[in-house]
C-alpha positions in Angstrom: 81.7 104.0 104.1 82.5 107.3 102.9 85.9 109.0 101.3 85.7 111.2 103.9 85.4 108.3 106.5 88.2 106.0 104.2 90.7 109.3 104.6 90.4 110.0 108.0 91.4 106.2 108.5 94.4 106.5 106.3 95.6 109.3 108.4 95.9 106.6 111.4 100.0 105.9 111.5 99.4 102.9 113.3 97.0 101.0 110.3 97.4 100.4 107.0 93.9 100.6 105.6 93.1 99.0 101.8 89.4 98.5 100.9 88.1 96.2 98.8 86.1 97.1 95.6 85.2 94.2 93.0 88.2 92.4 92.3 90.6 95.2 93.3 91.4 97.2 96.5 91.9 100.7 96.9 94.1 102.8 99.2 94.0 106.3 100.6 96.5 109.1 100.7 98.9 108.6 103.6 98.4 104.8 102.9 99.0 105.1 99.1 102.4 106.9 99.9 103.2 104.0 102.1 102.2 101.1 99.0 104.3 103.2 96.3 107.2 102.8 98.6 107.4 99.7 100.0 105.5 97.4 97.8 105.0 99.0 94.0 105.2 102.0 92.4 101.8 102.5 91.1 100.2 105.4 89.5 98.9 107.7 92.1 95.7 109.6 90.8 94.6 112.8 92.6 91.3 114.8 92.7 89.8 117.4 94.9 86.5 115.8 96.7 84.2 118.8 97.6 82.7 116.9 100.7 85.9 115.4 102.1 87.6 119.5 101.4 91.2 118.6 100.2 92.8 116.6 97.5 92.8 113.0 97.9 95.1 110.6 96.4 94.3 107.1 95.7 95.5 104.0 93.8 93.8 101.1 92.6 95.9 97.3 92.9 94.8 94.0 92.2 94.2 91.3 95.1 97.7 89.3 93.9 99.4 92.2 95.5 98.1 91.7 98.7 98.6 87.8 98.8 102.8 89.1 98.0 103.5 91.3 100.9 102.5 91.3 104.9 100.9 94.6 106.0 
């Protein structure tokens, strides 16, 4: 899957969307605004992805965090 696929699903109001990578997951702008708000504030990181064509915002969170709170 693609960021550019991973943000368009993050724009979905209706879906919280995390993805897994190794032993972490990772969220998506729209999604990582939700996270930092009603689970933990995380550090957001931001770069511009040429292919995508806008900023993106993302955050990285263990598994445990998952296992804490219902989506």
């Amino acid at each position: 899957m693609t960021i550019t696929e991973k943000v368009t699903q993050s724009a979905n109001s209706t879906l919280f969307t995390r993805y897994k990578e190794g032993l972490f997951y990772k969220c998506y702008n729209e999604d990582v605004m939700i996270f930092v708000k009603k689970v933990k504030n995380y550090k957001v990181s931001s770069k511009f992805v040429k292919r995508a064509r806008e900023k993106v915002y993302s955050i990285g969170f263990p598994a445990s965090e998952v296992d804490k709170v219902k989506f």
